[in-house]
MARGUVO-926608 format. One record per residue (C-alpha): residue number from 0; x, y, z. Coordinates in steps of 0.2 Angstrom, whole numbers. Example, Ala and Ser with C-alpha at 12.3 -4.5 7.8 and 13.67 -1.06 7.14 Angstrom:
// residues 2
(rec 0, (62, -22, 39))
(rec 1, (68, -5, 36))
***
This chain:
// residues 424
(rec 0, (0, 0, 0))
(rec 1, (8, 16, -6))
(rec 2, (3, 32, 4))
(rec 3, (10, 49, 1))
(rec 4, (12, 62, 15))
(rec 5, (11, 80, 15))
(rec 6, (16, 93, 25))
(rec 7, (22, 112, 29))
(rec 8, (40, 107, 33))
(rec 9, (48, 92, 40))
(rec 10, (61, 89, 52))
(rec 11, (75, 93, 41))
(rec 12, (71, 108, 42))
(rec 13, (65, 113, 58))
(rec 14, (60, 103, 76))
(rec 15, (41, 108, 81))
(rec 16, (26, 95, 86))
(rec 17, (21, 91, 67))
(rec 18, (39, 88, 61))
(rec 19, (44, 78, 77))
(rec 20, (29, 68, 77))
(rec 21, (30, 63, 59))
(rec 22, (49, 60, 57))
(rec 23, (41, 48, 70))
(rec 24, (27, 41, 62))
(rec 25, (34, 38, 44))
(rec 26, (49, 23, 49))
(rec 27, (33, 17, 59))
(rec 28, (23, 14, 44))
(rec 29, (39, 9, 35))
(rec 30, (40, -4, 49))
(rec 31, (22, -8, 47))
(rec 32, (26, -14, 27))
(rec 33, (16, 3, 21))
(rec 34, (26, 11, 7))
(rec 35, (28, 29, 12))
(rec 36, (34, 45, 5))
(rec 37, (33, 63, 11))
(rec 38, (29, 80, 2))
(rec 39, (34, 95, 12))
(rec 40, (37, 114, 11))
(rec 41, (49, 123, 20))
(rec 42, (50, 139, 35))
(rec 43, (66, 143, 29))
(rec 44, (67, 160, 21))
(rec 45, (60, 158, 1))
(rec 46, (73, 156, -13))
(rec 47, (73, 168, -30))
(rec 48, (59, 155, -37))
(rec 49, (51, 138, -37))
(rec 50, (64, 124, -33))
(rec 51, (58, 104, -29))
(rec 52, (72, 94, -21))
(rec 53, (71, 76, -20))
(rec 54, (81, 65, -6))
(rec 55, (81, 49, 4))
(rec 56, (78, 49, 24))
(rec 57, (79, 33, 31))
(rec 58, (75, 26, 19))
(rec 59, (60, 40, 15))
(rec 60, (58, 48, -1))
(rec 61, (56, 65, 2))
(rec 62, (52, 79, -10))
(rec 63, (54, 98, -4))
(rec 64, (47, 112, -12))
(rec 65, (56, 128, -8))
(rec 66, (45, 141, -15))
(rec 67, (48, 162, -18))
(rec 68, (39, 171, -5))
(rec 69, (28, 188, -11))
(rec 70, (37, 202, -10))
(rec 71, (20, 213, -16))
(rec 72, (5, 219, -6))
(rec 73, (-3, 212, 9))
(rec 74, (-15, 204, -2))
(rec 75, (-3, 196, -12))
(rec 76, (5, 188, 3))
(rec 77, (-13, 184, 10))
(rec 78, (-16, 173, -6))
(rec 79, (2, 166, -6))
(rec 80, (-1, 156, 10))
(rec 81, (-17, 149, 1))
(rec 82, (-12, 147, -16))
(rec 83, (2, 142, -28))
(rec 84, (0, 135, -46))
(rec 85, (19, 131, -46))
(rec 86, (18, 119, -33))
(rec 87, (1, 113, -39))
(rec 88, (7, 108, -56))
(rec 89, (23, 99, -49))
(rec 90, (12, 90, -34))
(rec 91, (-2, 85, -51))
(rec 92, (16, 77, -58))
(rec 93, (23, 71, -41))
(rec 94, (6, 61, -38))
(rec 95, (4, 54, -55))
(rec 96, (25, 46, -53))
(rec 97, (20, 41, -34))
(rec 98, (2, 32, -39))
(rec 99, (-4, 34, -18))
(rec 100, (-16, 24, -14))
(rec 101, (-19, 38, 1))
(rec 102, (-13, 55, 3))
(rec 103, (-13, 60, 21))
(rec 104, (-11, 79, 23))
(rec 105, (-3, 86, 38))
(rec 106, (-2, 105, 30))
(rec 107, (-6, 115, 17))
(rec 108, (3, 131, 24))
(rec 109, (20, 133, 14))
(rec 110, (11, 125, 0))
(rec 111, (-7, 124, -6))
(rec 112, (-25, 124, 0))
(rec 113, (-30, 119, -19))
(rec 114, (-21, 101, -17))
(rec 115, (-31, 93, -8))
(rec 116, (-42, 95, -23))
(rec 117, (-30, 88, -35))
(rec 118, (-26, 72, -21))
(rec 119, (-44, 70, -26))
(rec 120, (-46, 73, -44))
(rec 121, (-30, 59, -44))
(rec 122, (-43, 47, -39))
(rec 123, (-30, 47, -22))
(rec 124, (-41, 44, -4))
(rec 125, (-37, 58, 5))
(rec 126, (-35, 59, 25))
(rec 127, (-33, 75, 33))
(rec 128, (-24, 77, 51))
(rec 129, (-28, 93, 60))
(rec 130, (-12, 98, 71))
(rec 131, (-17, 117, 72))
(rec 132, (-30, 129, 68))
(rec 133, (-25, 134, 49))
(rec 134, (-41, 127, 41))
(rec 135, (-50, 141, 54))
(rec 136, (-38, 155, 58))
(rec 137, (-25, 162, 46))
(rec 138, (-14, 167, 59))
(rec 139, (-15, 148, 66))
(rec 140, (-16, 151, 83))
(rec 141, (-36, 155, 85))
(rec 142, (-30, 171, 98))
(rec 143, (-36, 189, 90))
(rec 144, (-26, 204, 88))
(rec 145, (-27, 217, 95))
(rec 146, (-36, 212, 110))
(rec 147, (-27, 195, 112))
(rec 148, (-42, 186, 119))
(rec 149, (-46, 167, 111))
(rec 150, (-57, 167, 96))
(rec 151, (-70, 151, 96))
(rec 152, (-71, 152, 77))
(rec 153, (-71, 163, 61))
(rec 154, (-89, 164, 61))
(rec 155, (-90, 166, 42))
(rec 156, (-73, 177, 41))
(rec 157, (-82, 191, 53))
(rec 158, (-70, 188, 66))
(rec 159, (-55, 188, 54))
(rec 160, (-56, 206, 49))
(rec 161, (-51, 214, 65))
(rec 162, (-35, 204, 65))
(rec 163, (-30, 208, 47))
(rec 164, (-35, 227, 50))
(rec 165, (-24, 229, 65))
(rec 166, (-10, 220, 53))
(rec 167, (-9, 233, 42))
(rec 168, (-23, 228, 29))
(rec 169, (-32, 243, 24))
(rec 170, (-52, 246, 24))
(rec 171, (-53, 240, 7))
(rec 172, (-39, 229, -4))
(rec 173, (-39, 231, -22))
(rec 174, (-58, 238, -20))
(rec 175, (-64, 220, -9))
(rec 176, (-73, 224, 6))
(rec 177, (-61, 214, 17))
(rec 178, (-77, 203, 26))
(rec 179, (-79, 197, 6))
(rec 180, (-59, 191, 7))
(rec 181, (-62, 181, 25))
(rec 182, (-76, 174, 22))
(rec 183, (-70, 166, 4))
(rec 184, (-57, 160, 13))
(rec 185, (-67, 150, 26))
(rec 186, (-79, 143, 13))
(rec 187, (-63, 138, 4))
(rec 188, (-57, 128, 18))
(rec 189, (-72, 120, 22))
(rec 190, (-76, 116, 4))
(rec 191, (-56, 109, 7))
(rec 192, (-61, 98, 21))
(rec 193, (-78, 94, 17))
(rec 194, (-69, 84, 0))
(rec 195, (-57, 73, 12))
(rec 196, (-64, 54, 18))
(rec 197, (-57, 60, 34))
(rec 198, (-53, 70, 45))
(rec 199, (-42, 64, 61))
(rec 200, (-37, 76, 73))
(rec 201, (-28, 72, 91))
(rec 202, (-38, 81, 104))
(rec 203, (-54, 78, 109))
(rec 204, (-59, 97, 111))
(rec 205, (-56, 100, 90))
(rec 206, (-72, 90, 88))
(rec 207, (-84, 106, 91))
(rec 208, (-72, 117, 85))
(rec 209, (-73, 108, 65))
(rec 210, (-89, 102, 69))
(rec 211, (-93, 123, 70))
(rec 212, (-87, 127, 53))
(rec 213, (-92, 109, 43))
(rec 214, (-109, 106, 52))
(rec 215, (-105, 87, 53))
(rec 216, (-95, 76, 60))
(rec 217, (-97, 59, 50))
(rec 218, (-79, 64, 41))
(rec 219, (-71, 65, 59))
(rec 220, (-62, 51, 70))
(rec 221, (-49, 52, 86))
(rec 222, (-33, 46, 83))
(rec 223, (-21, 55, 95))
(rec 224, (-3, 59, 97))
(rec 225, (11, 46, 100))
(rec 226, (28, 45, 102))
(rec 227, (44, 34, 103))
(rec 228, (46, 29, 124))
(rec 229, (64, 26, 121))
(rec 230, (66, 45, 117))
(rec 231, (60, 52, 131))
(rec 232, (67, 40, 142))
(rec 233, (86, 41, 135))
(rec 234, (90, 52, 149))
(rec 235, (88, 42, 165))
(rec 236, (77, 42, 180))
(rec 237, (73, 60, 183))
(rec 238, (84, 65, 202))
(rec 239, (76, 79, 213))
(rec 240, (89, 92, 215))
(rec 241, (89, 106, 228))
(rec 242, (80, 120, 220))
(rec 243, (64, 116, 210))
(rec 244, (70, 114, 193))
(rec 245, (58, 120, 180))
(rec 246, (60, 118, 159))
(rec 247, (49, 127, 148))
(rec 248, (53, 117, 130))
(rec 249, (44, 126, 114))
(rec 250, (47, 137, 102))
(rec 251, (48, 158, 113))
(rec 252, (33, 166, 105))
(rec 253, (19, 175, 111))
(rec 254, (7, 160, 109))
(rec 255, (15, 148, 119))
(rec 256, (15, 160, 133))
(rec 257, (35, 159, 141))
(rec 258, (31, 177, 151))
(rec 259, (18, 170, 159))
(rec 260, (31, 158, 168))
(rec 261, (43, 173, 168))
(rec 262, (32, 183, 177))
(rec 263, (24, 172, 188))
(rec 264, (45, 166, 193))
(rec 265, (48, 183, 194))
(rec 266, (35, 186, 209))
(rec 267, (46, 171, 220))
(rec 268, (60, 169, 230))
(rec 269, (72, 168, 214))
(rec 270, (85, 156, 225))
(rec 271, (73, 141, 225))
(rec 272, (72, 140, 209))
(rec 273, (80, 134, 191))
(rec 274, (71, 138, 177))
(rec 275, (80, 131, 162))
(rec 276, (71, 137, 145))
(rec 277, (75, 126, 129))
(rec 278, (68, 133, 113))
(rec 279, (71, 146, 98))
(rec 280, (60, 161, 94))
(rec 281, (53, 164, 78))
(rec 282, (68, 174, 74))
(rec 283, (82, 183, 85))
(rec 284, (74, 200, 81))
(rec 285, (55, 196, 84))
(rec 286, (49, 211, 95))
(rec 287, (42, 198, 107))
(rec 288, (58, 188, 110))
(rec 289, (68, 205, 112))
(rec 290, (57, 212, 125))
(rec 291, (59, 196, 133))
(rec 292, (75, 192, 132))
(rec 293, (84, 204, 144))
(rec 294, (73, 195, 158))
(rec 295, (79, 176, 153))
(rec 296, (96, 183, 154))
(rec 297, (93, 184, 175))
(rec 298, (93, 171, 189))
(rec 299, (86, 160, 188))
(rec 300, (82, 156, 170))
(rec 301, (92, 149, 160))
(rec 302, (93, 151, 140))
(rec 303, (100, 136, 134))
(rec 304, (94, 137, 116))
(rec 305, (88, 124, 102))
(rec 306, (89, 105, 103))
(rec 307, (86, 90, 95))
(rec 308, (70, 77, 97))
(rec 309, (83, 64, 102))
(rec 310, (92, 77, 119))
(rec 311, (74, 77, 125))
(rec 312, (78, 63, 137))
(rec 313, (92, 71, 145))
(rec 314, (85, 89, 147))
(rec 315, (70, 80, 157))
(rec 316, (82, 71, 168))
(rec 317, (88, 88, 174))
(rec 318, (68, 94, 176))
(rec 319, (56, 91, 192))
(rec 320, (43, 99, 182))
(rec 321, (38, 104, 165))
(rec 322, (29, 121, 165))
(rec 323, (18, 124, 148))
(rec 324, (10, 142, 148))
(rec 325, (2, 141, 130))
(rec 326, (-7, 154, 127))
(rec 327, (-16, 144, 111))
(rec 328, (-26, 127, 113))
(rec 329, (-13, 116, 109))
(rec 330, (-19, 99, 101))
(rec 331, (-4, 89, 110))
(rec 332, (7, 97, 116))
(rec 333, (19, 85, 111))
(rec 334, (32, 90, 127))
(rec 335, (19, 84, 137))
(rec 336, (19, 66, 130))
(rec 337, (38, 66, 132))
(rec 338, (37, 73, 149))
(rec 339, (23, 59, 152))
(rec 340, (35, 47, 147))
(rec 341, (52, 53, 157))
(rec 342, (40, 54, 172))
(rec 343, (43, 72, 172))
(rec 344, (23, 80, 177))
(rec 345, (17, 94, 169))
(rec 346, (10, 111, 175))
(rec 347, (-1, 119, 158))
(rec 348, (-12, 131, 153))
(rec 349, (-30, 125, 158))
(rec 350, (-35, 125, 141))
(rec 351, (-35, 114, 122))
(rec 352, (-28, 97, 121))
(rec 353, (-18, 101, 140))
(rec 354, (-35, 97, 150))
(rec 355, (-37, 81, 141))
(rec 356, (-19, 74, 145))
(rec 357, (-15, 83, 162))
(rec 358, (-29, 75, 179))
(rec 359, (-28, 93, 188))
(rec 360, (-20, 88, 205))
(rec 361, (-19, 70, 201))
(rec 362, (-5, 69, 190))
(rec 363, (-1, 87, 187))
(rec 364, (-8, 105, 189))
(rec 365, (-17, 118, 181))
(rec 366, (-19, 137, 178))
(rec 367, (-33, 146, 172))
(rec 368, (-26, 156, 155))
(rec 369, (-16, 170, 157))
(rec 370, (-16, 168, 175))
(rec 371, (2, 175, 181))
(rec 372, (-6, 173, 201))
(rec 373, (-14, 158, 198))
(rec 374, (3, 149, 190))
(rec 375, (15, 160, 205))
(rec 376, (2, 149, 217))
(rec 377, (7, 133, 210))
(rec 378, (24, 133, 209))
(rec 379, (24, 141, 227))
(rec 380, (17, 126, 234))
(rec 381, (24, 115, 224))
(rec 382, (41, 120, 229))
(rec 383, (34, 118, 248))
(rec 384, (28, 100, 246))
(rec 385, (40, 91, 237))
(rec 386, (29, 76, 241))
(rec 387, (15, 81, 230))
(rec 388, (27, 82, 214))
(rec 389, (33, 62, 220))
(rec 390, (12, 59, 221))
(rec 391, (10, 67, 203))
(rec 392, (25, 55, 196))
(rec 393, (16, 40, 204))
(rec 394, (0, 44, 193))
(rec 395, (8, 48, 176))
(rec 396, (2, 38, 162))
(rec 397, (12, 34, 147))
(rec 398, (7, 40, 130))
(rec 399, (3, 30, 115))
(rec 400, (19, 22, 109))
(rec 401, (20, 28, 90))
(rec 402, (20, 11, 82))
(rec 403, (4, 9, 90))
(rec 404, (-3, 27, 83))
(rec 405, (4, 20, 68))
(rec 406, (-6, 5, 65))
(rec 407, (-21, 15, 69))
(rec 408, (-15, 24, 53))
(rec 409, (-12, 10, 43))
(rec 410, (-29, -2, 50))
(rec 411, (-38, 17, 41))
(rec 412, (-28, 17, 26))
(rec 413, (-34, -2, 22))
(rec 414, (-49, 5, 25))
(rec 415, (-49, 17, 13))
(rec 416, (-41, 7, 0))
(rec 417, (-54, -6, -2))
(rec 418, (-66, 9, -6))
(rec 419, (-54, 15, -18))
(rec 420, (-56, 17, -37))
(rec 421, (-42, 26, -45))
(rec 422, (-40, 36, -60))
(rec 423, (-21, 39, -62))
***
């Protein structure tokens, strides 16, 4: 059974949940006998003009699209991250080499929202797993500007407007009411969804949320998040040390929250604590991170920079707790998983996929969002009893190993085959 994957970037290129979890998944399904390949675009910054780069990753074929960023209007860009006839004609040509009897799409962004369409015109079965908030939110996250609150939805591209106006878009673009661009977008990306057999996604919690933009949910199934134990566990049994030792592991951006935990630090006796922070921001001159950055550079945070999926087990070892501030409803996070599996508990935002995976007081804790106070409360009294971070630990459950995720994959595309009928 051939299946071809597709996504925004891979791991070659860069380390964040999607691209960890699938340079997990694809040996998995290699393992599992299913013959797996990978289509993927790029974050890195955009070349002169369209370039597809073939390669082998064990023992993955692997095709990268690099593609020229707009350099024109904000409109332009707008449509870029939607559309590209480029890549569309090389995926039409990529798909008729490959022959898939599935196309699993992971993301569009970096690519194309139209090839999804072409997977089916292919005669392809084509399964769609939701990792973010793309197919609602053009800025992914579902968190409006400029207020900052969370956003339960475009609500027809309504909602969208007040985010793209404080982005610089002006009250008309190229004489279109802005409401008219939004809510073509949405109807794009529900007509994108609607035209896939199904639609996976890891959290419980993104049920309602796709169910509010497709109006059904026969299309939907729950197949969660998984990773490779030995990973997580490369580092050892995790040793108590004398101060409380915190990680923060993501990427530093606004939407995963990393001044909450600053502030809240801040607000504590600074000597009984450790707080180790492991990640990259968006880039070094990102007006987030540089505001930020002369506070990490204090007792007692540490900024220890970028690693890789496989240091994971080591950097838990040196952890009593992870702390997870998102300020977005994650659909994993996937550092909870690996913190699940080192034994390491988790103290996270009381919001997304983090309220499924965490039992509040059982095996870890939770804050209410954006609560500095609440979070400065927590860590107080978890630094005070020691004993109830030991009584977390005792209650952690592994995650899914991903050879078990992977043949939920697989069992769905057999499934999918035998309804088949292609038209290559």
């Amino acid at each position: 059974m051939r299946v071809l994957h597709v996504s925004h970037s891979f791991i070659t290129e860069s380390a964040t949940g999607v691209e960890v979890f699938l340079s997990e998944l694809l040996p998995s399904l290699s393992e599992l006998g299913v013959d797996v390949s990978l289509y993927h675009g790029t974050n890195l910054p955009g070349v002169s003009g369209f370039k597809a780069e073939d390669s082998i990753w064990n023992h993955v074929p692997l095709r990268k699209i690099e593609r020229k960023k707009s350099s024109s209007g904000k409109l332009s860009k707008f449509y870029a991250t939607l559309y590209d006839e480029e890549v569309e004609e090389d995926f039409k040509r990529y798909v008729k080499d490959k022959k898939p009897d599935v196309i699993h799409f992971h993301h569009v962004l970096n690519l194309s929202s139209r090839l999804p369409f072409i997977a089916k015109a292919a005669g392809a079965k084509v399964v769609f797993t939701l990792h973010d908030h793309f197919a609602m939110c053009q800025r992914i996250t579902l968190i409006r500007e400029p207020s900052l609150t969370l956003c339960n939805g475009p609500s027809g591209g309504k909602h969208c407007v007040s985010c793209h106006q404080h982005r610089g878009f002006k009250a008309k673009l190229a004489a279109i009411p802005r409401t008219f661009i939004f809510s073509r977008r949405t109807r794009h990306m529900q007509r994108m969804l609607q035209g896939c057999d199904v639609i996976t996604h890891p959290a419980h919690f993104q049920e309602e949320l796709m169910f509010s933009l497709l109006r059904a949910r026969q299309h939907l199934r729950y197949i969660p998040y998984g990773i490779r134990h030995s990973r997580a566990l490369s580092g050892g049994k995790t040793k108590p040390g004398e101060k409380l030792r915190l990680a923060f592991l993501g990427t530093i951006a606004h939407h995963k929250g990393l001044d909450i935990l600053v502030s809240a630090v801040e607000k504590l006796d600074g000597s009984k604590f450790a707080v180790n922070i492991w990640g990259r921001p968006v880039s070094e001159t990102d007006p987030y991170f540089v505001s930020l950055k002369p506070r990490l550079q204090k007792p007692p945070f540490h900024l220890r920079g970028g690693y890789k999926p496989d240091e994971v087990g080591i950097i838990l070892q040196e952890a009593d707790l992870v702390v997870v501030p998102s300020r977005w409803q994650e659909t994993g996070p996937i550092v909870l998983l690996e913190a699940a599996a080192a034994g390491v508990p988790v103290v996270g935002t009381r919001l997304g996929g983090m309220v499924e995976r965490i039992r509040d007081g059982i095996s870890g804790a939770l804050f209410s969002w954006e609560d500095v106070e609440g979070l400065r409360k927590t860590l107080r009294d978890l630094e005070q009893d020691r004993d109830a971070i030991k009584a977390y630990r005792t209650q952690l459950s592994l995650p899914p190993e991903i050879g078990d995720v992977a043949k939920q994959f697989k069992s769905l595309y057999e499934e999918l085959k035998n309804k088949s009928s292609k038209r290559y």
